[in-house]
DOVO-537562 format. One record per residue (C-alpha): residue in one letter; residue number from 1; y, z, x. Coordinates in steps of 0.02 Angstrom, whole numbers, padded with zeros to 5 digits. Each point is the difference from the previous one (the first is absolute). Last residue first. Layout:
+---+-----+--------+--------+--------+
: r :   k :  north :     up :   east :
+---+-----+--------+--------+--------+
: a : NUM :      Y :      Z :      X :
...
+---+-----+--------+--------+--------+
REM end
This chain:
+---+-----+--------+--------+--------+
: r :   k :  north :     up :   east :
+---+-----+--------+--------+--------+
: x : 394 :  05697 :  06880 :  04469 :
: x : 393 :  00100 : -00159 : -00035 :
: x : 392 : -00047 : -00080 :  00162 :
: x : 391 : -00147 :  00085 :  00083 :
: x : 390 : -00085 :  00021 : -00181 :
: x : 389 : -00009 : -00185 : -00009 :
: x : 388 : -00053 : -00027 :  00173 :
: x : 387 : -00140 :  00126 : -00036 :
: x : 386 : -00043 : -00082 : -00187 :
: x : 385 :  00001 : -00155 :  00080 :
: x : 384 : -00135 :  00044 :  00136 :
: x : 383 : -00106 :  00102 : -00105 :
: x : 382 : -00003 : -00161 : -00128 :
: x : 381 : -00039 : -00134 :  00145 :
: x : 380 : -00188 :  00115 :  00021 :
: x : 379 : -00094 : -00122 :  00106 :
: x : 378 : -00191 :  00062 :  00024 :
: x : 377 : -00030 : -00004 :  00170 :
: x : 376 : -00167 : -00090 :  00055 :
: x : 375 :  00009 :  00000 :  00208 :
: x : 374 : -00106 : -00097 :  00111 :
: x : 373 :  00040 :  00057 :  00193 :
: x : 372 :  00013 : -00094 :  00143 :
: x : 371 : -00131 :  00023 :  00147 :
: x : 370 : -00123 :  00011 : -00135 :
: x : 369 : -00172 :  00106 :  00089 :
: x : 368 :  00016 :  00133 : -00152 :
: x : 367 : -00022 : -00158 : -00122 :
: x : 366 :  00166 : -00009 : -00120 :
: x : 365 :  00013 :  00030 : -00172 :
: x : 364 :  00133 :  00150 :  00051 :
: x : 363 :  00069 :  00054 : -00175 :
: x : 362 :  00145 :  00084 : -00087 :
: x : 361 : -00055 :  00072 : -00152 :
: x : 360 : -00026 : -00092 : -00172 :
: x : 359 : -00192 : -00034 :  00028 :
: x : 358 : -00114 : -00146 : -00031 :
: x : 357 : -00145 : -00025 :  00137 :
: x : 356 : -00053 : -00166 :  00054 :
: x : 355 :  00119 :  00003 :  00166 :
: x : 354 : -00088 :  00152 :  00057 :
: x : 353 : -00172 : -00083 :  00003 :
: x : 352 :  00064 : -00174 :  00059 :
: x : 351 :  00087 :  00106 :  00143 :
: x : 350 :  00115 : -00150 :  00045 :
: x : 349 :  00017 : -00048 :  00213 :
: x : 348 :  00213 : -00057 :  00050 :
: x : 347 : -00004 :  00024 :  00186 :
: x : 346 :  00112 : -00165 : -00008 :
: x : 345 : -00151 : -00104 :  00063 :
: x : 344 : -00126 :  00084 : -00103 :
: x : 343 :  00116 : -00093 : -00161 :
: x : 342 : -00167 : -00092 : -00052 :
: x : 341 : -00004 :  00073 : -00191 :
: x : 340 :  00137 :  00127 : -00028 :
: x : 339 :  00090 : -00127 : -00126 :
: x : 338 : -00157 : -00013 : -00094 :
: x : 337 : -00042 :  00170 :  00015 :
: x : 336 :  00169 :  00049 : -00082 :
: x : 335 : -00007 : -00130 : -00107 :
: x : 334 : -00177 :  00038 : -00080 :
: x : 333 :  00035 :  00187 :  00001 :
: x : 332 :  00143 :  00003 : -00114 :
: x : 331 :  00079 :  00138 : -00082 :
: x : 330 :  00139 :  00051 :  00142 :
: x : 329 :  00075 : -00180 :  00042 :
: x : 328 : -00033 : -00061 : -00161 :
: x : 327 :  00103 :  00118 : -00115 :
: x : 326 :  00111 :  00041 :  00165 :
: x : 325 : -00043 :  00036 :  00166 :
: x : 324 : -00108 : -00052 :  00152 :
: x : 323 :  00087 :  00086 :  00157 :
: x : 322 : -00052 : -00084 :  00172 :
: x : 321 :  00004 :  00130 :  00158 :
: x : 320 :  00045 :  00022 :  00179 :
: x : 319 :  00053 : -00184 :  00061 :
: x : 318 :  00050 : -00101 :  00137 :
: x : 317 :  00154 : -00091 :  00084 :
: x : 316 :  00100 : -00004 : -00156 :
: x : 315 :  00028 : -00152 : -00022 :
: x : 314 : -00164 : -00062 :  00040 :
: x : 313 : -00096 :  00130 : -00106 :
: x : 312 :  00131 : -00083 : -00132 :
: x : 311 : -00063 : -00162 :  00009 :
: x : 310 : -00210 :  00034 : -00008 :
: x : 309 :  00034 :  00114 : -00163 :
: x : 308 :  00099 : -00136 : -00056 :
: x : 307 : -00139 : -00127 :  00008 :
: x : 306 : -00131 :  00136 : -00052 :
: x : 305 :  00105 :  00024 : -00158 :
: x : 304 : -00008 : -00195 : -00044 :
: x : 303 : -00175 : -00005 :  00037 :
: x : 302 : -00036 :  00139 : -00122 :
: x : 301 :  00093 : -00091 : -00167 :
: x : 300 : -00088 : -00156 :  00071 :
: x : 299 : -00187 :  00084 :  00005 :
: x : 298 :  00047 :  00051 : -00181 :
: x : 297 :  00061 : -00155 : -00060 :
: x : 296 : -00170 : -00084 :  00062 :
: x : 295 : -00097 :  00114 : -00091 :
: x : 294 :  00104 : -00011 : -00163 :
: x : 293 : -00018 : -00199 :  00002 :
: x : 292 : -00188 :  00004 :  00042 :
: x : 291 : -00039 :  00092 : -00162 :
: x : 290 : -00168 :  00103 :  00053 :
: x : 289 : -00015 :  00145 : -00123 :
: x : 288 :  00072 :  00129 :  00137 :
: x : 287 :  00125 : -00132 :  00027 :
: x : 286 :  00053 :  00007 : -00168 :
: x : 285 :  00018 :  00213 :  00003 :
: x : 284 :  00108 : -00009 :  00150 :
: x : 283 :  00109 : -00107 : -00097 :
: x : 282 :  00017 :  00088 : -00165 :
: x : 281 :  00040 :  00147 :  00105 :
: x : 280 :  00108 : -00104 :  00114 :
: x : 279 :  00122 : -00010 : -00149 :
: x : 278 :  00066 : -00170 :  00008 :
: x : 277 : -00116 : -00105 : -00075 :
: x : 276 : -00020 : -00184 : -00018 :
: x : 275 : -00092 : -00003 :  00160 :
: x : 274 :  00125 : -00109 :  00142 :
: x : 273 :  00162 :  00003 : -00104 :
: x : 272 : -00033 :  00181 : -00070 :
: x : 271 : -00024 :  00078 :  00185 :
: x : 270 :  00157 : -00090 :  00040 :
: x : 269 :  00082 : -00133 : -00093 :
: x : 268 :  00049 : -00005 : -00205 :
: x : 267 :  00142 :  00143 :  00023 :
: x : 266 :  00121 : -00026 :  00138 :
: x : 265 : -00050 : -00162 :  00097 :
: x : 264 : -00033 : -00087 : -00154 :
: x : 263 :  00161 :  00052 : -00102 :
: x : 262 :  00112 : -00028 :  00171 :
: x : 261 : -00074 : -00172 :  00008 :
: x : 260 :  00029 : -00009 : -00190 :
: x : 259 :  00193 :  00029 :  00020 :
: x : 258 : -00003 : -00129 :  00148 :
: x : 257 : -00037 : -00110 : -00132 :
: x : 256 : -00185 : -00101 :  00030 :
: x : 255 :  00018 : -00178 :  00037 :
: x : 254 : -00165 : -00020 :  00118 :
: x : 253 :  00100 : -00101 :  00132 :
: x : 252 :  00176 :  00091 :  00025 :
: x : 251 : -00047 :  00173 : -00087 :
: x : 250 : -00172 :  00047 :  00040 :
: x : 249 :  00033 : -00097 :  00177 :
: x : 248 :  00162 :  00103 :  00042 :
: x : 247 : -00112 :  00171 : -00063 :
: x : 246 : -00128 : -00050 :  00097 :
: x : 245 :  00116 : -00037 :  00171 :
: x : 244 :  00027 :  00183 : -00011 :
: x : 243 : -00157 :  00038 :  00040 :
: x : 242 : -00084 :  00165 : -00076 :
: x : 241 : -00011 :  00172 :  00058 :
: x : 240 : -00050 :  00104 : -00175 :
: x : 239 : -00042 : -00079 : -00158 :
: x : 238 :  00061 :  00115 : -00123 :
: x : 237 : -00098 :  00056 : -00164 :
: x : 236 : -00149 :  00143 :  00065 :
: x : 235 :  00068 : -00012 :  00187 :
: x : 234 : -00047 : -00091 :  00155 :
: x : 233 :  00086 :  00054 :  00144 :
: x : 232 :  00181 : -00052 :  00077 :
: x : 231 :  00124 : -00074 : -00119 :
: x : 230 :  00075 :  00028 : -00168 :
: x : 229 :  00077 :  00154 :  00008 :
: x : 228 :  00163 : -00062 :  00032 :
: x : 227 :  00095 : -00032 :  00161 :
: x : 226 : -00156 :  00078 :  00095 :
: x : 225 : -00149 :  00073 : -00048 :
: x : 224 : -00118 :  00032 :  00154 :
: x : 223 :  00092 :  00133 :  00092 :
: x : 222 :  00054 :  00013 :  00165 :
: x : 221 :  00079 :  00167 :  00108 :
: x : 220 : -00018 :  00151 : -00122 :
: x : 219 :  00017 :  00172 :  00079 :
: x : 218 : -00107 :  00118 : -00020 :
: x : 217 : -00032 : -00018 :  00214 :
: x : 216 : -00056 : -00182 : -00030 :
: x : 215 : -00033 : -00066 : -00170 :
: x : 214 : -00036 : -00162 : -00018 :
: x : 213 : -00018 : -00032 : -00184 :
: x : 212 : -00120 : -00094 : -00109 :
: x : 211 :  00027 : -00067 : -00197 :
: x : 210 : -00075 : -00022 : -00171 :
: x : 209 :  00047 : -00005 : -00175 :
: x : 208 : -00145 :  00028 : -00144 :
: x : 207 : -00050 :  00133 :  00133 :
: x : 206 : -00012 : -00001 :  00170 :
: x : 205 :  00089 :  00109 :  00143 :
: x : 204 : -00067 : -00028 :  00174 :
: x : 203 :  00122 :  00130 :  00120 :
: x : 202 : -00029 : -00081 :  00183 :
: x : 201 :  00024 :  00167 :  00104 :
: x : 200 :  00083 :  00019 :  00180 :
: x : 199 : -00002 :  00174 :  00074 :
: x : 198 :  00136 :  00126 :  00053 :
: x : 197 : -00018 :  00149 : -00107 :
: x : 196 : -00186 :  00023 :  00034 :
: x : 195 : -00078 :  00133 : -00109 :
: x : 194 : -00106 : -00153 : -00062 :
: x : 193 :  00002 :  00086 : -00178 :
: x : 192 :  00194 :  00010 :  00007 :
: x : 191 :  00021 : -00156 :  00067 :
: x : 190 : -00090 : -00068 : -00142 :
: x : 189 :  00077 :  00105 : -00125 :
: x : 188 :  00185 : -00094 :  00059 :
: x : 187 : -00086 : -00150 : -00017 :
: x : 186 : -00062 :  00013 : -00165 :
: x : 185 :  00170 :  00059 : -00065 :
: x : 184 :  00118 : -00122 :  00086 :
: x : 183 : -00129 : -00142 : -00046 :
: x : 182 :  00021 :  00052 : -00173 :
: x : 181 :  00186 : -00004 : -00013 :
: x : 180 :  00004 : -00141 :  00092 :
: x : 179 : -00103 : -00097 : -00119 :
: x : 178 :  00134 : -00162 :  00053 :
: x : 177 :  00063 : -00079 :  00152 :
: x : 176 :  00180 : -00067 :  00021 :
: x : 175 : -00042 : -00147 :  00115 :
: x : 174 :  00198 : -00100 :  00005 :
: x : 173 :  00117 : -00096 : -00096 :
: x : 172 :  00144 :  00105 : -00012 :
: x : 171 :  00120 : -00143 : -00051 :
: x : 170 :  00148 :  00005 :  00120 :
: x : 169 : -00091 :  00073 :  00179 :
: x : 168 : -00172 : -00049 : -00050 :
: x : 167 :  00016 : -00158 : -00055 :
: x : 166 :  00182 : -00039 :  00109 :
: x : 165 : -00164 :  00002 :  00136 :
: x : 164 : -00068 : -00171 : -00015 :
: x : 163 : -00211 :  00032 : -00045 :
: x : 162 : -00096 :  00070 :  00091 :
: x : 161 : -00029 :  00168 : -00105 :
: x : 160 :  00030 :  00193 :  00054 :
: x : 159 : -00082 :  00124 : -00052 :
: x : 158 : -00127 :  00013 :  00149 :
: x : 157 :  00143 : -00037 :  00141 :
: x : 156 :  00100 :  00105 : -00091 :
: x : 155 : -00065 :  00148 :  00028 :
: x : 154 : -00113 :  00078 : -00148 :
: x : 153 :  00113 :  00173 : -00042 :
: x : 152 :  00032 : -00052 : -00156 :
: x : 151 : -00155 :  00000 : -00088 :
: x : 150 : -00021 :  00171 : -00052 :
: x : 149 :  00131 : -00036 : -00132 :
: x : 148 : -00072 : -00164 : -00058 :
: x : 147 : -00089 :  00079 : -00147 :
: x : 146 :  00160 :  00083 : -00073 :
: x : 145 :  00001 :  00180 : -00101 :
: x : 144 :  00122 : -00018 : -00143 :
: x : 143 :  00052 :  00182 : -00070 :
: x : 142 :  00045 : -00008 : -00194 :
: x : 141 :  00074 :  00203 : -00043 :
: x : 140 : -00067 :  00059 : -00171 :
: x : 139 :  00095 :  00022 : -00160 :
: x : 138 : -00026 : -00174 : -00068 :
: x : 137 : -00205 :  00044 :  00043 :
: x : 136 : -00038 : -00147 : -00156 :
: x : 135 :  00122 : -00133 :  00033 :
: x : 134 :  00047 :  00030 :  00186 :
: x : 133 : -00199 : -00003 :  00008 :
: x : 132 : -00014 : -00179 : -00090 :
: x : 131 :  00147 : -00043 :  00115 :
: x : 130 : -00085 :  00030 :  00157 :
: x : 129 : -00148 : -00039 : -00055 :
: x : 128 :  00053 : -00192 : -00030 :
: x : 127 :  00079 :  00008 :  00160 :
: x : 126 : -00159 :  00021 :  00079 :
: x : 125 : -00067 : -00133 : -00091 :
: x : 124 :  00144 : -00105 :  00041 :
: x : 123 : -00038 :  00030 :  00182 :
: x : 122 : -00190 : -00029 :  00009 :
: x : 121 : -00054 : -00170 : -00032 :
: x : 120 :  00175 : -00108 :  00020 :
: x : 119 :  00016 :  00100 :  00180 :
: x : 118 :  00113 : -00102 :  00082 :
: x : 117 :  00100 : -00061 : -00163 :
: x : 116 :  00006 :  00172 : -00059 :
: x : 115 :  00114 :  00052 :  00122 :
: x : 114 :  00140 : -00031 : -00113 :
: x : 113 : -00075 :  00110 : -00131 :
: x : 112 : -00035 :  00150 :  00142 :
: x : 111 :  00202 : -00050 :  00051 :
: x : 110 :  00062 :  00022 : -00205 :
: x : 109 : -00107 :  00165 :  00003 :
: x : 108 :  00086 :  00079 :  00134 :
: x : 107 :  00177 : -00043 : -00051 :
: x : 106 : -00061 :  00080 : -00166 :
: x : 105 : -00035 :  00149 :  00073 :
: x : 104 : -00165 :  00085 :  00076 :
: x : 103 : -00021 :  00116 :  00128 :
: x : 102 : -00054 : -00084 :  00171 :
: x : 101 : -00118 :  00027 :  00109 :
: x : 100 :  00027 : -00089 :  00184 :
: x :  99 :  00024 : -00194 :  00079 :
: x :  98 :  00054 : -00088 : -00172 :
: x :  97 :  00124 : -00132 :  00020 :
: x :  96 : -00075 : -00104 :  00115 :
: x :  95 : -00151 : -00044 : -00103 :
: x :  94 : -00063 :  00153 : -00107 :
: x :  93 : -00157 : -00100 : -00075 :
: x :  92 : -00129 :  00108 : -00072 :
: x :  91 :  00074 :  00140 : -00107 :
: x :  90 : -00115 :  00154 : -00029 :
: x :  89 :  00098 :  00109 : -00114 :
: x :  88 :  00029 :  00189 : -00020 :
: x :  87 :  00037 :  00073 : -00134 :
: x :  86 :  00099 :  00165 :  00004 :
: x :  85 :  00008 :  00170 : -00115 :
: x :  84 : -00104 : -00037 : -00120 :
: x :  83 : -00001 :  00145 : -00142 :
: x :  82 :  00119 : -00092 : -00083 :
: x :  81 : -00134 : -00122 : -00078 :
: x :  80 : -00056 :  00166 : -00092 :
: x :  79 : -00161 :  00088 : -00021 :
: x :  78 : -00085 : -00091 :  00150 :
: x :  77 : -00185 :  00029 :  00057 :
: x :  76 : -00076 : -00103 : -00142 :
: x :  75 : -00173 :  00030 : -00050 :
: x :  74 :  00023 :  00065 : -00178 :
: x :  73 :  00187 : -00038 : -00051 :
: x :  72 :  00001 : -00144 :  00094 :
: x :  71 :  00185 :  00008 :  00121 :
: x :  70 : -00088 : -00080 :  00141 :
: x :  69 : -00129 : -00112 : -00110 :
: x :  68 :  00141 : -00078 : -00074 :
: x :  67 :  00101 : -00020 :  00177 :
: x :  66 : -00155 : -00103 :  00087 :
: x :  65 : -00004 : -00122 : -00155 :
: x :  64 :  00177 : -00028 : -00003 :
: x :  63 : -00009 : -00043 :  00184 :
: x :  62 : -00149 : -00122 : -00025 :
: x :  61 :  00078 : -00085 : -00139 :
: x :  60 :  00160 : -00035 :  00113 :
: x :  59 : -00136 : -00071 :  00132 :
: x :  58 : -00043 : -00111 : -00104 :
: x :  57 : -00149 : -00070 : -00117 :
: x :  56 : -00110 :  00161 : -00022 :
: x :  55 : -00165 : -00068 : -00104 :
: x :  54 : -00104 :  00164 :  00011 :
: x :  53 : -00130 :  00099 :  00095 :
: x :  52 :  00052 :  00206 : -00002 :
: x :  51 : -00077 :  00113 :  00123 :
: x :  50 :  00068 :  00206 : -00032 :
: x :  49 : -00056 :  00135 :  00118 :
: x :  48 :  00073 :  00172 : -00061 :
: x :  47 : -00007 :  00168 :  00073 :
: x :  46 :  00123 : -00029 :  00164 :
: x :  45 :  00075 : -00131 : -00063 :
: x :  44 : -00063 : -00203 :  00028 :
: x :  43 :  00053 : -00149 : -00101 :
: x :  42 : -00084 : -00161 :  00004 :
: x :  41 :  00049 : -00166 : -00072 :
: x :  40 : -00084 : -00176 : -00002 :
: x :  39 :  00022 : -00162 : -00024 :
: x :  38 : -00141 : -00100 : -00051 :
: x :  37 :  00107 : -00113 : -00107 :
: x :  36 :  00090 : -00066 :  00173 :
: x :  35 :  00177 :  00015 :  00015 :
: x :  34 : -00005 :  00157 :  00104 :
: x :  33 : -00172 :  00033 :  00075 :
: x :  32 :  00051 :  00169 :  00023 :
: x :  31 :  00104 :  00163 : -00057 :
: x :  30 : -00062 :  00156 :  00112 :
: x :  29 :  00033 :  00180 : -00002 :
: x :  28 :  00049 :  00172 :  00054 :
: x :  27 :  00053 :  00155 : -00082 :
: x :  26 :  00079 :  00151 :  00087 :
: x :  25 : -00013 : -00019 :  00168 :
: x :  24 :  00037 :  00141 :  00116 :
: x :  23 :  00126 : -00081 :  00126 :
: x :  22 :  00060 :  00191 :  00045 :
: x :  21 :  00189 : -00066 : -00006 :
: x :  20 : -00023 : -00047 : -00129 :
: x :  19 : -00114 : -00011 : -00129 :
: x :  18 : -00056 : -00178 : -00025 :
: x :  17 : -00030 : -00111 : -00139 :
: x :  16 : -00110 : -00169 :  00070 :
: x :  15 :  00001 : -00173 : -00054 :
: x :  14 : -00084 : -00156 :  00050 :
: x :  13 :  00053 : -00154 : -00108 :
: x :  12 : -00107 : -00166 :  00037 :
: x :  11 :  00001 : -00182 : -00001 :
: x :  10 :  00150 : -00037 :  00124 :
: x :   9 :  00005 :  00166 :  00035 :
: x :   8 :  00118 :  00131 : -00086 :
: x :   7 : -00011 :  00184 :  00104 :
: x :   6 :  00084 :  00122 : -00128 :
: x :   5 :  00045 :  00171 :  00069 :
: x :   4 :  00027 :  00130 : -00105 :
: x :   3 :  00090 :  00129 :  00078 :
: x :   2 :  00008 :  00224 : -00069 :
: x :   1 :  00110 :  00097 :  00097 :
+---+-----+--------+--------+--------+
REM end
């Protein structure tokens, strides 16, 4: 069975063709920077390596993009669209409705729209693929893979908020958590690597979106995204933890709508609203040169991780390993160390040596004396959908 899985960002597409069951990949590639004029494509077979740098506008553009170079008559991989047997799609926000893989109907699709609303960055880009790939694979099976899945075992009294109960109860108002999907896959090669089935793991995964989980025994028990993902860390367009009372005094005093408070908070704050960048490549390479605004944004992006490290060794009672993932998470060695730095207290101590190197293979960055071990996993969301895809319809 042959499952493409598409894995829309909020500025990226991932995607992945995979043999199944064997999970040999077929093609691979990357769509990023959407929206920018720098975007750029890559496209990966096993005797072809293809980088492309053009204006793509949407996410819809992306998708058409990744399906001509499938079915290219010279480097494609596909002679036929029917030659897909499944798609599999990352969706973000599964509120209440969605606890497990689903196959996808139009009920389905009407609840991912409704959803949108909680996850205005990520679910109507994922819906957007789904119905780009119903259009182009109309043959092939639609499988929607949910990134608040892994998230439901966090008891209630992490998920749940203080405020009057008929919330929860009537309106599902409630911590949801988000990059399950990833988390579920980092941390379940984590244990693996530990050999230590029961253990408790803070999963780390950064990229253009960013979150921590608690994960204790592979199961998930607090999470830094919560209703939305709009809170916890730092991330390339979202604020993170801010206080409420802003938004009230944005609104009530500075006369902003409450639909540019959401604007702000979603796409003009975070690593852009401190630098005027949002890829931490472009930032990185500031601070190298000495802008002031792109150093201190870095040594908040890493204080904010340290803060949550420092929580959830406290909830659970101690700690075996931290797993940096994701675009940033694996790739860069100035957050990792910076993040690292002064953590002797949680038996937290960086190899700087180890940590400098690049690899794609499961890592241990740590110092041979680290009472908790430093782990660089590279996140691989597209495995894990094209599994729980191939579970279901398989």
């Amino acid at each position: 069975m042959r499952i493409l899985v598409l894995n829309s960002g909020s500025s990226s597409i991932k995607f992945q063709l995979f043999q199944m069951p064997e999970a040999d990949v077929i093609c691979s590639g990357l769509v990023e920077r959407i929206g920018l004029d720098d975007a750029k494509l890559s496209y990966t077979t096993s005797s072809d390596k293809i980088e492309k740098v053009s204006q793509i506008k949407t996410h819809k553009e992306g998708l058409k993009l990744i399906a001509k170079y499938l079915m290219d008559d010279q480097i494609g991989v596909l002679e036929s669209a029917l030659e897909i047997d499944a798609v599999g799609h990352r969706v973000v926000h599964g509120g209440s409705t969605f606890a497990k893989t689903v196959e996808v109907t139009n009920d389905v699709k009407q609840k991912i729209s409704d959803l949108s609303a909680l996850a205005p960055l990520h679910n109507p880009a994922n819906l957007e693929g789904i119905l780009v790939a119903e259009e182009i694979f109309p043959e092939a099976k639609q499988v929607a893979v949910f990134d608040t899945a892994f998230h439901q075992t966090i008891p209630v009294e992490a998920h749940k908020y203080a405020i009057p109960n008929k919330y929860l109860e009537e309106n599902h108002i409630r911590l949801y958590g988000f990059h399950g999907t990833s988390h579920k896959y980092v941390s379940e090669k984590a244990i693996d690597f530990l050999e230590k089935e029961k253990s408790k793991i803070i999963t780390i995964h950064l990229g253009n979106g960013c979150s921590m989980t608690a994960v204790e025994n592979g199961r998930s028990i607090d999470h830094t995204l919560g209703f939305a993902p709009m809170n916890g860390l730092i991330m390339g367009t979202r604020s993170g933890d801010i206080d409420p009372a802003v938004i009230f005094y944005m609104v009530n005093t500075l006369g902003h709508s409450l639909e540019d408070v959401n604007m702000l908070l979603q796409k003009e704050s975070g690593m852009l609203g401190l630098t005027g960048y949002s890829d931490l490549r472009d930032i990185e390479a500031e601070a190298e040169k000495g802008n002031s605004d792109c150093r201190l944004a870095l040594k908040m992006n890493a204080y904010r991780i340290k803060k949550f490290i420092g929580s959830y060794v406290a909830v659970m009672n101690g700690l075996d390993a931290i797993v940096f993932t994701a675009g940033i998470g694996e790739n860069s060695d100035v957050i990792r160390k910076m993040v690292c730095e002064d953590m002797n207290f949680f038996g937290i101590q960086l190899d700087h040596e180890k940590n400098s190197v690049r690899s794609k293979d499961i890592r241990d960055i740590s110092l041979s004396s680290s009472k908790t071990k430093i782990l660089v996993i590279p996140t691989n969301e597209e495995l894990e959908i094209a599994k729980q895809s191939f579970r279901l319809i398989g």
